[in-house]
C-alpha positions in Angstrom: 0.0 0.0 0.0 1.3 3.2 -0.7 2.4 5.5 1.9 0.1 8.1 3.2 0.2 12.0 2.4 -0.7 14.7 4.4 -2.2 17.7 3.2 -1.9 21.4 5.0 -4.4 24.5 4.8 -3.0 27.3 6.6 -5.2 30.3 7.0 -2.9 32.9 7.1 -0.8 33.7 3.9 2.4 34.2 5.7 3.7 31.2 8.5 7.2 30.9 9.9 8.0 28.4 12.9 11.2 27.7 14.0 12.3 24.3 15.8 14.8 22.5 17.3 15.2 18.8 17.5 17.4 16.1 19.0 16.1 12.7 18.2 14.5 10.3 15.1 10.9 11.4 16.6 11.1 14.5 14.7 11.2 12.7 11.0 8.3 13.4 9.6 6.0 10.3 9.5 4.2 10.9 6.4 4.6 12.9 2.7 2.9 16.0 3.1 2.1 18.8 0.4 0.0 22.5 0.6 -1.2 24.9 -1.7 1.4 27.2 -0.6 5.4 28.0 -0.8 7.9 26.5 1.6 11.1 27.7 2.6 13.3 25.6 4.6 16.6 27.4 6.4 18.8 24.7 8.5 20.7 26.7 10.5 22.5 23.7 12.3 23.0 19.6 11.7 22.3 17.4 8.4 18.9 16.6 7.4 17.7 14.2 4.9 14.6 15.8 2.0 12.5 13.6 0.2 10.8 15.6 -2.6 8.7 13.4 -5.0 11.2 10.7 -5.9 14.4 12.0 -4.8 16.4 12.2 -1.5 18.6 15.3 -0.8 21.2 15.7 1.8 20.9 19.0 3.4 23.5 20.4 5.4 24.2 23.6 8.1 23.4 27.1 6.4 21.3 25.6 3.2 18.4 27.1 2.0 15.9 25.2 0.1 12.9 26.3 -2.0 10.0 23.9 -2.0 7.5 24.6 -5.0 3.0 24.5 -4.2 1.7 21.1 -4.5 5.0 18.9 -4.4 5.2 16.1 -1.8 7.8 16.3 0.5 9.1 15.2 4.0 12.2 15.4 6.1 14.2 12.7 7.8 16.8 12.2 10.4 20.4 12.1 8.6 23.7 11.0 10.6 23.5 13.7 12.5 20.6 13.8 15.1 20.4 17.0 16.6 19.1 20.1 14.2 17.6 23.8 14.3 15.6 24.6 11.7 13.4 27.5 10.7 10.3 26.5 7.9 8.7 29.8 6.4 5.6 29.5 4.3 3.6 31.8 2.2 1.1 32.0 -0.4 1.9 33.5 -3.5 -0.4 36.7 -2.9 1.1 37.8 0.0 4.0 39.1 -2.3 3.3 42.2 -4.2 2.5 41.8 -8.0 6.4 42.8 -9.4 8.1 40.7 -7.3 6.1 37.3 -8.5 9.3 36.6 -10.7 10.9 35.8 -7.7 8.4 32.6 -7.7 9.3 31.8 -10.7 13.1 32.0 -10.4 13.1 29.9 -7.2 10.7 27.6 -7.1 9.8 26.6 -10.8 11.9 23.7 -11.9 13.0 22.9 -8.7 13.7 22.2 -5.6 16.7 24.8 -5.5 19.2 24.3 -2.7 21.6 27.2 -2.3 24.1 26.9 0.4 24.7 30.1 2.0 28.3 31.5 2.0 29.8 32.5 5.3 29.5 36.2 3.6 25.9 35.5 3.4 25.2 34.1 6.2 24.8 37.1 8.3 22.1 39.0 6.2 20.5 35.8 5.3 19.9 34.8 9.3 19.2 38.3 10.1 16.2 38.6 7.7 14.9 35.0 9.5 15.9 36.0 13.0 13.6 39.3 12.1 10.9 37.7 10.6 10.3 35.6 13.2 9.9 38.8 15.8 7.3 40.5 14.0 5.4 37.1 13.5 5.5 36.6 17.3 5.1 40.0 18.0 2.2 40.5 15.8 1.6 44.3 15.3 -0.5 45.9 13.6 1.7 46.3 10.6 3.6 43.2 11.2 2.4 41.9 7.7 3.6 44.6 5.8 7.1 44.4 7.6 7.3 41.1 7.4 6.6 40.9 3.5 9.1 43.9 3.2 12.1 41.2 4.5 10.2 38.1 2.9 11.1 39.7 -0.3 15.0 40.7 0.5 15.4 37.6 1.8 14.2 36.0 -1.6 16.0 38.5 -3.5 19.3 37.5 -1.9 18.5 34.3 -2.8 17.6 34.2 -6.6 21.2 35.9 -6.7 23.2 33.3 -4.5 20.9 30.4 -6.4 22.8 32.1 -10.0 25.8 31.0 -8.5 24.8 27.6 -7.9 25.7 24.4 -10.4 24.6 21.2 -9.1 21.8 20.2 -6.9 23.0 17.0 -4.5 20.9 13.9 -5.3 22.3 11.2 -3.4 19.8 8.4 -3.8 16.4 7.3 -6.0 13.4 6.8 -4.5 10.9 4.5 -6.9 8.1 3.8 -4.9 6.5 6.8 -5.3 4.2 7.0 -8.6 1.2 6.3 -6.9 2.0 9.1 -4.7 2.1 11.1 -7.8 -0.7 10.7 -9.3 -2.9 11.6 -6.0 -0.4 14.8 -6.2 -1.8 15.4 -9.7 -5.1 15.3 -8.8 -4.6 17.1 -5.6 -3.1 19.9 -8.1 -5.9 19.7 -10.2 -8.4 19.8 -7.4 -6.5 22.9 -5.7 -6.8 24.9 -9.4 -10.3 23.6 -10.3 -12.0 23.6 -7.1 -14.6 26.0 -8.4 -15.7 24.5 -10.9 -18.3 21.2 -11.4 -16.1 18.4 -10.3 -16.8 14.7 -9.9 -15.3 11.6 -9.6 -16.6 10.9 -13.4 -14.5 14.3 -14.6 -11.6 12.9 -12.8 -11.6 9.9 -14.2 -11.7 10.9 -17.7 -9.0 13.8 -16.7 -6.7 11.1 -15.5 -7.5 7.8 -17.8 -8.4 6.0 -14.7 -11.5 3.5 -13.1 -13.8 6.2 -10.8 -13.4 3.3 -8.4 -9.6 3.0 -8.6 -9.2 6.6 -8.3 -11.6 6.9 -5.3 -9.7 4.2 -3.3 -6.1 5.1 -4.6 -7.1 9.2 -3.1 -8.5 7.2 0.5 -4.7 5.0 0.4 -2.8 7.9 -0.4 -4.4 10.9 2.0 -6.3 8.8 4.3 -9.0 10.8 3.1 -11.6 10.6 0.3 -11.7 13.0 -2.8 -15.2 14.3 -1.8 -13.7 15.5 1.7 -10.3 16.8 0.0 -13.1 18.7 -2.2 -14.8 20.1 0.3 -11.9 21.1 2.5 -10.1 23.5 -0.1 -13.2 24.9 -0.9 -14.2 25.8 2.6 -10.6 26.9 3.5 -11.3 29.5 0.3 -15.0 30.3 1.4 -12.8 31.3 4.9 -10.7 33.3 3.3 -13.2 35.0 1.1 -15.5 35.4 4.5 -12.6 37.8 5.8 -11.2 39.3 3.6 -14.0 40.6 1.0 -17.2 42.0 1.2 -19.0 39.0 -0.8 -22.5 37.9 -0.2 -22.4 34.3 1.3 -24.6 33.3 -1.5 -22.1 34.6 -3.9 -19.3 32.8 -2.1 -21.1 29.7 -2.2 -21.2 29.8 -5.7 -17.5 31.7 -6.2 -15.9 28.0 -4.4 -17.6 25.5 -6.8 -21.0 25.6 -4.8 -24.1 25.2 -6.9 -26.5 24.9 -3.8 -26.0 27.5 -1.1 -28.3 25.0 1.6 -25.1 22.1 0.8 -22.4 25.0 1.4 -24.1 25.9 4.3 -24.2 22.5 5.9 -21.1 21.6 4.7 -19.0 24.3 6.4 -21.2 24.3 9.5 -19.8 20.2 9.7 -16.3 21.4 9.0 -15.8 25.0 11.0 -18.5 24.0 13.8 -20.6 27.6 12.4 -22.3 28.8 10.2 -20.6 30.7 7.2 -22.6 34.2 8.7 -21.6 33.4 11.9 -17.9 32.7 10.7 -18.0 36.4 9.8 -19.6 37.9 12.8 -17.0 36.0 15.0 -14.0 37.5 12.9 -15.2 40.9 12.7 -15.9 41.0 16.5 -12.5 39.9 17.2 -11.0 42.4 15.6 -12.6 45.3 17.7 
């Protein structure tokens, strides 16, 4: 059976956690993969990254840029003990010009730079500030915060021009069924407001509605109508906050056709009603 895969939804579009760890526990058990961009910044120890069907050894002061919707997971190398600092964002919290960035980084990937010791100073300052204003959370933490998300990936695109070879240092083949959940997760993620069923996806993808269903469920752990449901709800969220949108029109803006189902399904999920989702938000920010 293949292995299972997580899958993340983070409200916010800007996350940064830094961690510290001594012993095998703190391997990740399972692929996991999100709709947005991952940076990962090992400030001390070896770790090992599996990305897709590839293992890469990654060392004390390497960056590495981790594109949407690619399975990924770390693992204890020969050294045990680590720190580490994982920043993720989604692609709109950058402003408009600096998208090329995206492109440059995390296209084509994954990058690994390895920071030079002349680097190493700006690059960990950038981090070490990030991670204040995230923990102090201001008022205009965000806009600070975006302000050294984007020198930090400026520094980077120019050290990654300096870089030749990526270190591969073993194959990984038992991964295709892994992929092709990926794929649809992709196409899920992309399509998720428009009409999709199981019947669509098995045309898309050239493959029995019944394999596909349980291959999803072996994968994620999860079934396709849930996976569905939970990116469309996690956008209905966002949408609740941060626009003035009519729930009926944000029913129908995430792929809803019947504003009743949308409202029981994100009553089951969030525990509230969408109106109520709303009320509670704007009440906390007073």
């Amino acid at each position: 059976m293949a292995k299972k895969l997580n899958v993340s939804f983070r409200k916010k579009p800007f996350y940064i956690d830094y961690k510290m760890g001594t012993c095998s526990r703190d391997s990740m058990r399972n692929f996991h993969l999100h709709s947005d961009y991952e940076i990962y910044y090992l400030i001390e120890g070896e770790r090992k990254y599996l990305i897709n069907d590839e293992q890469y050894l990654i060392r004390e002061n390497d960056l590495i840029f981790i594109d949407r919707n690619v399975m990924h997971k770390t693992e204890t190398a020969e050294l045990p003990s680590f720190q580490r600092v994982v920043i993720n964002f989604q692609d709109n919290f950058l402003c408009c010009d600096d998208h090329f960035l995206l492109a440059e980084l995390f296209e084509n990937g994954p990058h690994i730079i390895s920071v030079p010791a002349c680097k190493k100073k700006i690059i960990s300052e950038l981090i070490i500030r990030m991670q204040n204003e995230y923990i102090d959370d201001r008022k205009d933490a965000m806009h600070y915060i975006r302000t050294l998300l984007t020198q930090l990936l400026l520094e980077s695109n120019r050290l990654l021009k300096r870089e030749v070879n990526i270190p591969i240092v073993e194959n990984d083949n038992d991964t295709l069924k892994q992929e092709v959940v990926a794929d649809i997760i992709k196409y899920i993620n992309t399509h998720y407001s428009n009409d999709i069923s199981l019947t669509l996806l098995s045309q898309k993808f050239h493959l029995n509605e019944q394999y596909i269903s349980r291959l999803f469920k072996d994968v994620t752990g999860n079934n396709i109508i849930n996976y569905l449901n939970a990116v469309r709800i996690n956008e209905a969220q966002r949408l609740l906050i941060e626009s003035d949108m009519k729930v009926i029109e944000i029913s129908k803006s995430v792929g809803y056709s019947n504003n009743v189902h949308f409202w029981r399904v994100f009553k089951k999920l969030m525990g509230i009603s969408p109106s109520e989702y709303r009320t509670v938000y704007e009440k906390a920010k007073m």
